[in-house]
C-alpha positions in Angstrom: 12.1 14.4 -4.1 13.8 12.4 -6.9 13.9 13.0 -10.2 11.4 10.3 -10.6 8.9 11.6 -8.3 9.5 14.9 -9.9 8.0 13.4 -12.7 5.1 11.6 -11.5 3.9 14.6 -9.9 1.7 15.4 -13.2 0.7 11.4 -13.2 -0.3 11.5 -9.5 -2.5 14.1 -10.1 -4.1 12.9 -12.5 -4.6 9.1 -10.8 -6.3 11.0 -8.3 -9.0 12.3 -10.3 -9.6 8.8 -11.1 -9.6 8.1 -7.7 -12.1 11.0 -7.1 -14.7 10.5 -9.4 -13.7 8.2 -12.4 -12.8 4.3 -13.0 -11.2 3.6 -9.5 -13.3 3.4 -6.3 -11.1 6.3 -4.1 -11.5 6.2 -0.1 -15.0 8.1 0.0 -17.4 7.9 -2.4 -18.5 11.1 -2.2 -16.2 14.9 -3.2 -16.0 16.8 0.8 -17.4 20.5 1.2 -14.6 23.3 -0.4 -12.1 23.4 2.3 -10.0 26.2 0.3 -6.9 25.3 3.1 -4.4 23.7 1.4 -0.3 23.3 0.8 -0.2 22.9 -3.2 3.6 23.4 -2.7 4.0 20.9 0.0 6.6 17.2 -1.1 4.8 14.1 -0.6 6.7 12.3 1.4 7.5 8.5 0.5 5.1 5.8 1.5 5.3 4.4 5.1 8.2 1.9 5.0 7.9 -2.2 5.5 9.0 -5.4 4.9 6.5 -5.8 1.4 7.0 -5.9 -1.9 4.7 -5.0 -4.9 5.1 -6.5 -8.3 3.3 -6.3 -11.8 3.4 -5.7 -15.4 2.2 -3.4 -17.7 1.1 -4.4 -21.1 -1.5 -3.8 -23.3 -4.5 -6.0 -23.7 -3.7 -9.5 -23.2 -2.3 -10.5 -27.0 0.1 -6.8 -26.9 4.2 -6.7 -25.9 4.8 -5.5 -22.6 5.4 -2.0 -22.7 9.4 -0.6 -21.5 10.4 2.4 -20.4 6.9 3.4 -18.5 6.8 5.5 -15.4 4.6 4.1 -12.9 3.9 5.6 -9.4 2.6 4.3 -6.4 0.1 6.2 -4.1 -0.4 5.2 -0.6 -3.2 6.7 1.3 -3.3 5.4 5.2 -5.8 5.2 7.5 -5.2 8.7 9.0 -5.3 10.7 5.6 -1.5 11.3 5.2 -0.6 10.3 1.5 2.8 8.6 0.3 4.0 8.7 -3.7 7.2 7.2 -5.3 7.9 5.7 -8.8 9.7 3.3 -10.9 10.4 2.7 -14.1 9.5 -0.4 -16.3 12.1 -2.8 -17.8 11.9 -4.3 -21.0 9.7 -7.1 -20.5 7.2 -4.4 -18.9 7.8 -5.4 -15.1 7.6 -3.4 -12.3 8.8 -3.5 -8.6 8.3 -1.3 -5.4 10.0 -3.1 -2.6 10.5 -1.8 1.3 6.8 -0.6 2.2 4.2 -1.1 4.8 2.2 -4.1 4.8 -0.5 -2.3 7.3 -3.7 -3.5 5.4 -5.0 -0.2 6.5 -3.1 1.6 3.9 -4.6 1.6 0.8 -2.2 1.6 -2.6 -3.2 3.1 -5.9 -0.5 1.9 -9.0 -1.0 3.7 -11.7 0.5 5.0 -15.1 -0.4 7.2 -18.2 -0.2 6.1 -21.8 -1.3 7.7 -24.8 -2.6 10.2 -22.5 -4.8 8.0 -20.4 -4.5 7.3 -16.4 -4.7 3.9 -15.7 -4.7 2.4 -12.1 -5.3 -0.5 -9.8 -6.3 -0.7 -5.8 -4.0 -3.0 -4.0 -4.3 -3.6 -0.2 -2.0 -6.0 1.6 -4.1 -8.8 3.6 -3.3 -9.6 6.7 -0.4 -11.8 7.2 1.1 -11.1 3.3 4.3 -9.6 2.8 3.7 -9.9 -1.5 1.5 -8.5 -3.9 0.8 -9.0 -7.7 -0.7 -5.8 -9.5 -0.7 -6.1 -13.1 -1.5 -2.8 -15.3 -4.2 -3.7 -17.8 -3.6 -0.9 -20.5 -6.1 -0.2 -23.3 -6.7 1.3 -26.9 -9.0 4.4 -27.0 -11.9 5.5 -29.4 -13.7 8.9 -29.5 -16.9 7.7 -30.2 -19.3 8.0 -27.4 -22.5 7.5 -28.8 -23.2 3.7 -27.1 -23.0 5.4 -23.8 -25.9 5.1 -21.6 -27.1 7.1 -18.6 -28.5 4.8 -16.0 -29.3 6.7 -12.7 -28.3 10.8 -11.6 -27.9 10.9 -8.1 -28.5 13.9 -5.5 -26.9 14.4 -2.1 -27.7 17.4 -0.1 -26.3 19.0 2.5 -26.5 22.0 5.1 -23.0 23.9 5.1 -23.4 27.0 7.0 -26.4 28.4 5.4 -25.8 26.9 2.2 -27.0 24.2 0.3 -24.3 21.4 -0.7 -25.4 19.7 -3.4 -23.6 16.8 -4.8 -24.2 15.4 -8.2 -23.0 11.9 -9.2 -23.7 11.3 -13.2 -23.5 7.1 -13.6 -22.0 6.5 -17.0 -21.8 2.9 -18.4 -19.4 2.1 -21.2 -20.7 -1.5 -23.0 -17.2 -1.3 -25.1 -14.0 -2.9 -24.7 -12.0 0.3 -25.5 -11.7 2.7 -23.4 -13.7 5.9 -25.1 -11.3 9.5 -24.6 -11.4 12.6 -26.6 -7.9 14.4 -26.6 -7.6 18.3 -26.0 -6.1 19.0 -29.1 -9.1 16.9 -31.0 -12.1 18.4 -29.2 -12.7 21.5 -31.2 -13.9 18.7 -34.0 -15.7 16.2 -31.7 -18.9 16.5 -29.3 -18.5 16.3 -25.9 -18.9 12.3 -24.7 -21.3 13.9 -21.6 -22.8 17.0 -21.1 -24.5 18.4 -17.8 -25.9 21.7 -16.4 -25.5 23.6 -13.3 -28.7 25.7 -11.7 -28.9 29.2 -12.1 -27.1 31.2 -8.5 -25.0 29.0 -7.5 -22.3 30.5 -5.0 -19.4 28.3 -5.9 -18.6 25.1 -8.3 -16.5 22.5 -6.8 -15.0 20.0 -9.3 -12.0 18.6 -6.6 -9.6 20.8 -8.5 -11.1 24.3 -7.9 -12.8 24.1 -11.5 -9.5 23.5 -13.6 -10.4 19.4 -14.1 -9.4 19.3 -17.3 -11.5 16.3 -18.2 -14.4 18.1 -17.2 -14.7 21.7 -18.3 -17.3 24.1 -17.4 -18.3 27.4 -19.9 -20.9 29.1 -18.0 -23.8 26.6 -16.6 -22.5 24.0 -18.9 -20.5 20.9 -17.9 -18.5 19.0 -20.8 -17.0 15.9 -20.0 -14.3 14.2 -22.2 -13.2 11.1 -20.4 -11.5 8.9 -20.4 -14.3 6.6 -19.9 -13.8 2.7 -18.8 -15.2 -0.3 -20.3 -17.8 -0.8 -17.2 -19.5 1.5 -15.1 -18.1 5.0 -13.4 -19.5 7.9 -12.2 -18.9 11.8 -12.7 -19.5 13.8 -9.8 -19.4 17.7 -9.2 -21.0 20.1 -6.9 -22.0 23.9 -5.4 -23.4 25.7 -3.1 -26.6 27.3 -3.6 -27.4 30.2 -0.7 -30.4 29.7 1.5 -33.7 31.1 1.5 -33.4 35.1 2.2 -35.8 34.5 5.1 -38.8 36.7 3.6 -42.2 36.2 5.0 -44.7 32.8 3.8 -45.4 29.9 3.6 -42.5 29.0 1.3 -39.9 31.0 3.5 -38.1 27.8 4.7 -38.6 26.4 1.4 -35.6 26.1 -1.6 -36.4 25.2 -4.8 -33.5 23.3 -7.0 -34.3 22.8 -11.0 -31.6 21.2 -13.1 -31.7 20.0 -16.8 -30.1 17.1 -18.1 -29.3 17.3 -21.3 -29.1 13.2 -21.5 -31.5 12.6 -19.3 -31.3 9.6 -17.0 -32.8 6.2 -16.6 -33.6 6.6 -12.9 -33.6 9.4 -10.2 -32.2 9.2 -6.7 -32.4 12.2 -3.9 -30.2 11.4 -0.7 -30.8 13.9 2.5 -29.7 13.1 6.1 -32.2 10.7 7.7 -33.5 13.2 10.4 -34.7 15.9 7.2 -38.3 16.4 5.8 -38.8 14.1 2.6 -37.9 16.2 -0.2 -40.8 17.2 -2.8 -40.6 16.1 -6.7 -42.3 14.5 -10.0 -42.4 11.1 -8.9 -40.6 11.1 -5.9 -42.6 9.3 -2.6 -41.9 9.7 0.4 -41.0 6.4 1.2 -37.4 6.0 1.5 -34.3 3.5 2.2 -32.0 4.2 4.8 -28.2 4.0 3.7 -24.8 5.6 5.4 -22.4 7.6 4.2 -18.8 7.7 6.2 -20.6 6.8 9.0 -23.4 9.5 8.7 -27.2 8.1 7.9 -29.1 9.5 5.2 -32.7 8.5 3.6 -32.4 7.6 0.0 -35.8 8.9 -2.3 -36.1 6.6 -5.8 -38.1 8.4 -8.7 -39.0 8.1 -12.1 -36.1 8.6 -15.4 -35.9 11.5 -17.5 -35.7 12.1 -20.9 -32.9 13.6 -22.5 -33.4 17.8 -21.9 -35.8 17.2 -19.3 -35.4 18.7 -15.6 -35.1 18.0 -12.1 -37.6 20.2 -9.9 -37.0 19.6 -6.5 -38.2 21.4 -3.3 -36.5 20.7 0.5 -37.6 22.3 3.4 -34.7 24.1 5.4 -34.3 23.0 8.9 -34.9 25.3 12.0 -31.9 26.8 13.0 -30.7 29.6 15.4 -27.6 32.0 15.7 -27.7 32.1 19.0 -23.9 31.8 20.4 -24.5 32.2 23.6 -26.2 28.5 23.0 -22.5 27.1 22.1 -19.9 25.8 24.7 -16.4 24.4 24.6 -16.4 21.7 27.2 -13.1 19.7 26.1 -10.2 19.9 23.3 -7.7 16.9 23.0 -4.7 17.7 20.8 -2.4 14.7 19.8 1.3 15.5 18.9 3.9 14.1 17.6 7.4 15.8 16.6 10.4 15.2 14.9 13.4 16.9 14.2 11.3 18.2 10.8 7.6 19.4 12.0 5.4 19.2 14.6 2.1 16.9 13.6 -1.1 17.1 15.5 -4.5 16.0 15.6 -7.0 17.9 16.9 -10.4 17.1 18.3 -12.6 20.0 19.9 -15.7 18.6 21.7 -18.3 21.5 21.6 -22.0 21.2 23.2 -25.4 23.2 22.0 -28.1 23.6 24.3 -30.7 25.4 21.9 -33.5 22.9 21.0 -32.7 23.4 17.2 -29.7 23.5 15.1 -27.3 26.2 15.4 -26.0 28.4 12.5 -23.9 31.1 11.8 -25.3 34.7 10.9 -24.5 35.8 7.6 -21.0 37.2 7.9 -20.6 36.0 11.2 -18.8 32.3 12.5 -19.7 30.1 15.5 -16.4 29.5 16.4 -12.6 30.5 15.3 -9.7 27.9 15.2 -6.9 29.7 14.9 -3.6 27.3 13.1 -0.2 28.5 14.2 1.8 30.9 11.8 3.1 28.8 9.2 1.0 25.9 9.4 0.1 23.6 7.1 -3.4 22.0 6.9 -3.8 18.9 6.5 -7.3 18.1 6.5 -10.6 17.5 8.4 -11.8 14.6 9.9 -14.9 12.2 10.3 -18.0 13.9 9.3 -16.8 17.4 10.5 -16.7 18.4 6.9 -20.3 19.1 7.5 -20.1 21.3 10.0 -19.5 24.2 7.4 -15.7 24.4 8.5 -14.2 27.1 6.3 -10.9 29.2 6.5 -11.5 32.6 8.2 -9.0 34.6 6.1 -6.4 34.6 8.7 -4.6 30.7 8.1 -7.4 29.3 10.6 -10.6 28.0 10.2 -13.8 29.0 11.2 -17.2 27.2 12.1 -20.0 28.4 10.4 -22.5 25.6 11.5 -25.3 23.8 11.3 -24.3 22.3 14.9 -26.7 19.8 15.8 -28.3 19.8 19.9 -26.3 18.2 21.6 -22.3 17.2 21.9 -20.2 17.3 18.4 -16.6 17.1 17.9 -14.7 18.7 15.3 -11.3 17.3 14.3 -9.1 18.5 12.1 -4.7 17.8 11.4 -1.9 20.7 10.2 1.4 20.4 10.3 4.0 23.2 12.1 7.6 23.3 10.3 10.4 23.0 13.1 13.1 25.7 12.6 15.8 26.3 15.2 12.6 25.4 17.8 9.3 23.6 18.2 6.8 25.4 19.7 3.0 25.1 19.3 0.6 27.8 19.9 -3.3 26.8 20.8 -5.7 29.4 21.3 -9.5 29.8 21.1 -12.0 32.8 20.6 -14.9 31.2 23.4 -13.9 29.6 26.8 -12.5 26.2 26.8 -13.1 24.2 30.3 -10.5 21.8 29.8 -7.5 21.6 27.5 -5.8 18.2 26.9 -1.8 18.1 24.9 -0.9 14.3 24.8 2.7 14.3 23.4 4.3 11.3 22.2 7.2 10.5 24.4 10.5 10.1 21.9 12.5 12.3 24.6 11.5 15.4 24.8 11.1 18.3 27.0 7.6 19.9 27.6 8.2 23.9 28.5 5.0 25.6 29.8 4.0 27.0 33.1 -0.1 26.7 32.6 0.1 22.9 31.6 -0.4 20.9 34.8 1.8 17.6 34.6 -0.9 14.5 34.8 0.5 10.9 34.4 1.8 9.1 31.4 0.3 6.7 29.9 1.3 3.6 27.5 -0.8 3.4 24.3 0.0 0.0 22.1 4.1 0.7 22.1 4.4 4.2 22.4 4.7 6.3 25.6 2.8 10.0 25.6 3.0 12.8 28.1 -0.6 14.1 29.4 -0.8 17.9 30.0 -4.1 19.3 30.9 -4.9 23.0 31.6 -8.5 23.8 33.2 -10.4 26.7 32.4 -8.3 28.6 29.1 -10.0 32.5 28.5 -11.3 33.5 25.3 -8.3 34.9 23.7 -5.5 33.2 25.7 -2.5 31.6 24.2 -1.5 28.5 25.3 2.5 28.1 23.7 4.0 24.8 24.3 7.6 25.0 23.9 9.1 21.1 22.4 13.0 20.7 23.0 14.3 17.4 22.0 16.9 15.2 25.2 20.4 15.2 23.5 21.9 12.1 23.6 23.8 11.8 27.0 21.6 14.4 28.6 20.1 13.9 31.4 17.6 15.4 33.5 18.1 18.4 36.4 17.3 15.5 39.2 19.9 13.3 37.2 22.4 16.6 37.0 22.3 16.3 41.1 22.9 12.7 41.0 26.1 12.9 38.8 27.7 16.3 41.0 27.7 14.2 44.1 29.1 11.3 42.1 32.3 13.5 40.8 32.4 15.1 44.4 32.8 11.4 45.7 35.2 10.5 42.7 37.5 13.6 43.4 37.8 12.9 47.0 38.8 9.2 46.2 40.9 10.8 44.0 42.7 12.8 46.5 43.0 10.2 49.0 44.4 7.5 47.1 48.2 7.6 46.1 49.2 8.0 42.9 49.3 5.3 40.4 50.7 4.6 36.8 49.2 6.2 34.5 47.5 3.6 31.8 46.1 3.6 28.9 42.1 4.2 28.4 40.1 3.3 26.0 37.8 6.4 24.3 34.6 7.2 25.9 31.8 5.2 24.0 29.3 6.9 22.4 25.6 6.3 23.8 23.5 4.0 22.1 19.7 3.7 21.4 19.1 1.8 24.3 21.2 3.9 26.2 18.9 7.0 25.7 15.6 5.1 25.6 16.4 3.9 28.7 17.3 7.3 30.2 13.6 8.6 28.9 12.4 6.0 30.9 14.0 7.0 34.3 12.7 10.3 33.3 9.2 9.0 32.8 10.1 7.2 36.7 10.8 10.5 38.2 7.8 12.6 37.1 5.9 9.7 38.1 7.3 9.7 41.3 7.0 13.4 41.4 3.2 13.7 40.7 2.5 11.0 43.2 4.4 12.9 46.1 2.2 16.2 44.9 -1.1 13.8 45.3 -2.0 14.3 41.2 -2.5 10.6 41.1 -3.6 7.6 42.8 -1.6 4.7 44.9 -3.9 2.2 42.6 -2.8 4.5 39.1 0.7 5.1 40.7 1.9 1.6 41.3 0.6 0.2 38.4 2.2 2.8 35.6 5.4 2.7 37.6 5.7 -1.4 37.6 5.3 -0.8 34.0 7.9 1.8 33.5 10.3 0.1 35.5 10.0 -3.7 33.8 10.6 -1.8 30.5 13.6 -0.4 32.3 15.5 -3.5 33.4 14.2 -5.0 29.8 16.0 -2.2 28.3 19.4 -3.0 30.8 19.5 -6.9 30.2 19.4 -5.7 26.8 22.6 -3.7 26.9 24.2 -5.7 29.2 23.6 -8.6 27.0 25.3 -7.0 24.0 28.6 -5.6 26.2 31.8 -6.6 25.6 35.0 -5.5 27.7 38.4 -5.0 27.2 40.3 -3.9 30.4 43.6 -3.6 28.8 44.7 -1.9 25.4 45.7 -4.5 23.2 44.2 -7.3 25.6 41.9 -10.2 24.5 38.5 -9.1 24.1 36.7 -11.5 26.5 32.6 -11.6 25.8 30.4 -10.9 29.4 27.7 -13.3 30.4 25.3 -11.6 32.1 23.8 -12.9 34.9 19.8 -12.3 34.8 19.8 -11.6 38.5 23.0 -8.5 39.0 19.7 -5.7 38.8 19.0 -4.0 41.6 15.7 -5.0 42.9 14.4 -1.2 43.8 15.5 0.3 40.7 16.6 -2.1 38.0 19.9 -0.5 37.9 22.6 -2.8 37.0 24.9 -3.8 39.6 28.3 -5.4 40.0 29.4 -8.4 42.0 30.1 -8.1 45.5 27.8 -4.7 45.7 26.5 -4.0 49.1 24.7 -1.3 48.3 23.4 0.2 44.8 25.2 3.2 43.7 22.1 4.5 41.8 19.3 4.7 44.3 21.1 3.3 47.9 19.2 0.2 48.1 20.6 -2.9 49.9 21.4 -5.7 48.1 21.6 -8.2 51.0 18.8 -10.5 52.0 16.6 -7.5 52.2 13.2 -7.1 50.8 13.5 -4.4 48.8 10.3 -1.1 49.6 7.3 -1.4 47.6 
């Protein structure tokens, strides 16, 4: 990381509590359940490289000279979660430039900069087709006054986590002013808070997005104080907790839980949101007619009722969903883990498929967890995806995770991403604490060998432009390790099939040797050094002979069989007209260097191998090269 980035470390910090909560619209609209698994010491890396540029200014107001001399940082979140920051500075008429990245409109952008204390930031996505865009920085003067602020709707989002309650809390603020309103640290011992909130009494845990230290919104006991910076416009503040289920004592009101909060501003309008299959909540002026809206991709019924004046409270009661801690009731019939690997980490994506077969939802004792995901020793989480947030995934105290529930009837799938360093070797350990029926490690093929005796080889397959390598292990025990041992193909290397190949070759060679008479010595040119093509080529012969291999065994089809293997072999001979097309030759030192033509048809048609003219016979795989047919 450069000195630059260094520096914007602070910035991108705070530009993503704007994203989270404040003037910019972030990826989800809603703060996730604690996941308490994190890398706070972990680089960003840069953002995924392109051909686009982005361009802007930063000035204030329209009327104001462009302000020099500014750090601005860019913030790229893509589709799968991973984050990219770098910076730049301004020049003196205020522009900017970040040049080199991805153009993916998937990946979303945030540009952003601090001045006199104050995040400001702008979205930018790429549309399809553009290579250029223009993202000007719209900086603003700030006041401390915040009595024109209004309160137009408080919004409540619940949720079952384990047997908690996560409640969400979204305050809407609107700002009618041009200025931007902010009250400084050092000034707020001698000015009100701009927005003040409650929490209810016995909560189990507060959850700001930065583990309670936001420093724009501080919390002293059950009080919320929120200083800004507040945008001309509409925002939101959001926070939440946990609030511990019923205790499960005897009555009518035993799978009942009562939630009272004040507001101290009140609020022009009430909205309750709860998932669309839960009993309508209970509350002063709330009906039980509802809207249905979704939420990152989850449905939920959305309750209007009646404002509130300022100091008055919420008082609402939700009925807590049958449940059972039954584990036996909880099955593991499929796990898919995705890897990728470099010479730096191993990356993987993981997505266990797990199956209830009680009639109601299934939840974790107290003290107790559904299911254990152990990480590997070192790694890095990265993060939980889709909805499986709600599943009450928290760590277990050992690196891993662990499910607490609610699991719903039925099939669920809980995926998650970490990161394993790579030291002197890759390796990457899977293990489970219930039976798994089948185990499925799809590794991207970038030459690489897979070392593990319980894998069973299945077929590659082709997905868009990239080549992965199925293994696929039935019936993993409670407790077993499953250690997957990565080794990168050296340049050059080949295969033990290939080894066999090339000893027969230098047997041949030596007995030519030997039966030839001697010659003058001449010179020879050094050995050339393999190329790209070279070794993607070779890691696809090696791709042709497992094929081959699993197809003599019986693992896979004729139909499967001949179809993957035409594939593999036309990238092949594409690969070989490439090289062939790029040779030169120089048969003498100090001769003219004389460009080759190649001919499209010198391939041998069994193999693809290229062959030279006047071949009988090709010296890779045997194969005629008459007027046969050549073997389907």
């Amino acid at each position: 990381m450069n000195r630059l980035e260094r520096g914007s470390a602070p910035l991108l910090l705070t530009l993503l509590a704007l994203v989270a909560g404040l003037g910019v619209p972030g990826p989800a609209a809603w703060a996730q359940a604690p996941q308490q698994v994190t890398s706070p010491n972990a680089d960003v890396p840069k953002p995924p490289p392109g051909s686009g540029v982005i361009l802007g200014q930063a000035r204030v107001d329209e009327n104001t000279a462009p302000i020099a001399d500014l750090t601005v940082a860019l913030y790229a979140l893509r589709a799968d979660g991973a984050p990219g920051l770098t910076s730049t500075q301004t020049d003196e008429s205020g522009l900017f430039r970040f040049a080199g990245i991805s153009t993916d409109p998937s990946v979303v952008y945030l540009v952003g900069s601090e001045y006199l204390g104050i995040p400001f930031a702008q979205r930018a996505v790429f549309e399809p087709g553009s290579s250029e865009l223009i993202v000007n920085l719209a900086l603003r003067k700030s006041i401390e006054d915040g009595t024109r602020l209004t309160i137009p709707e408080v919004t409540y989002k619940f949720d079952w986590v384990g047997g908690q309650l996560f409640v969400q809390v979204s305050h809407q603020i609107e700002n009618p002013l041009d200025e931007v309103i902010y009250v400084a640290p050092e000034r707020r011992d001698q000015n009100p808070a701009l927005h003040a909130a409650s929490l209810p009494e016995g909560i189990s845990e507060y959850i700001d997005g930065e583990k309670g230290q936001r420093q724009n919104l501080l919390r002293e006991g059950n009080q919320l104080s929120f200083w800004g910076p507040i945008y001309p416009g509409p925002q939101e503040v959001r926070y939440g907790f946990l609030l511990p289920g019923p205790a499960g004592s005897e009555g009518p009101d035993s799978e009942k839980i009562d939630i009272v909060d004040v507001l101290p501003r009140g609020a022009g309008a009430l909205r309750v949101l709860l998932p669309a299959d839960a009993p309508p909540p209970q509350g002063d002026g709330l009906g039980e007619a509802f809207e249905k809206v979704s939420i990152d991709g989850e449905d939920y019924a959305s309750y209007s009722g009646a404002g509130l004046k300022p100091g008055d409270s919420v008082r609402l009661r939700l009925s807590v969903p049958e449940s059972s801690n039954d584990l036996d009731a909880l099955s593991l019939p499929r796990a898919d883990f995705w890897v990728d690997h470099d010479d730096t980490a191993i990356r993987i994506t993981a997505e266990v498929h797990v199956d209830v077969s009680a009639p109601a939802r299934l939840l974790a004792a107290p003290g107790e967890n559904l299911l254990e995901l152990e990480l590997p020793a070192g790694a890095e989480f990265l993060g939980l995806s889709g909805s499986t947030r709600l599943l009450g995934v928290t760590p277990n105290g050992r690196g891993g995770l662990a499910v607490k529930g609610p699991l719903v009837p039925g099939p669920s799938v809980i995926g998650y991403r970490y990161r394993v360093p790579v030291t002197d070797s890759a390796r990457l350990d899977i293990q489970f604490n219930k039976p798994l029926d089948l185990l499925n490690v799809l590794i991207a093929d970038n030459g690489v060998v897979i070392e593990n005796d319980r894998l069973h080889r299945k077929r590659p397959f082709k997905q868009g432009t990239r080549f992965y390598l199925h293994r696929e292990a039935y019936q993993v025990d409670p407790g077993e390790l499953i250690s997957v041992g990565l080794t990168p193909l050296e340049r050059g290397a080949v295969s033990s099939g290939g080894a066999q190949v090339a000893a027969f070759a230098m047997a041949g060679i030596a007995a030519l040797f030997l039966a030839l008479p001697l010659r003058t010595r001449r010179t020879r040119p050094a050995p050339k050094e393999v190329s790209e093509l070279t070794l993607k080529r070779e890691i696809l012969y090696e791709s042709i002979r497992d094929l081959d291999i699993d197809f003599e065994t019986g693992k896979i089809d004729e139909a499967d069989f001949k179809l993957v293997r035409e594939e593999l072999r036309a990238d092949a001979i594409a690969l070989m007209r490439q090289e062939k097309l790029g040779e030169t030759e120089s048969p003498e030192a100090g001769a003219p260097v004389t460009p080759v033509k190649a001919d499209p048809g010198d391939f041998c048609p069994g193999c693809g191998v290229a062959v030279g003219t006047g071949w009988s016979f090709c010296s890779a795989c045997g194969h005629g090269l008459g007027t046969e047919t050549p073997p389907e």
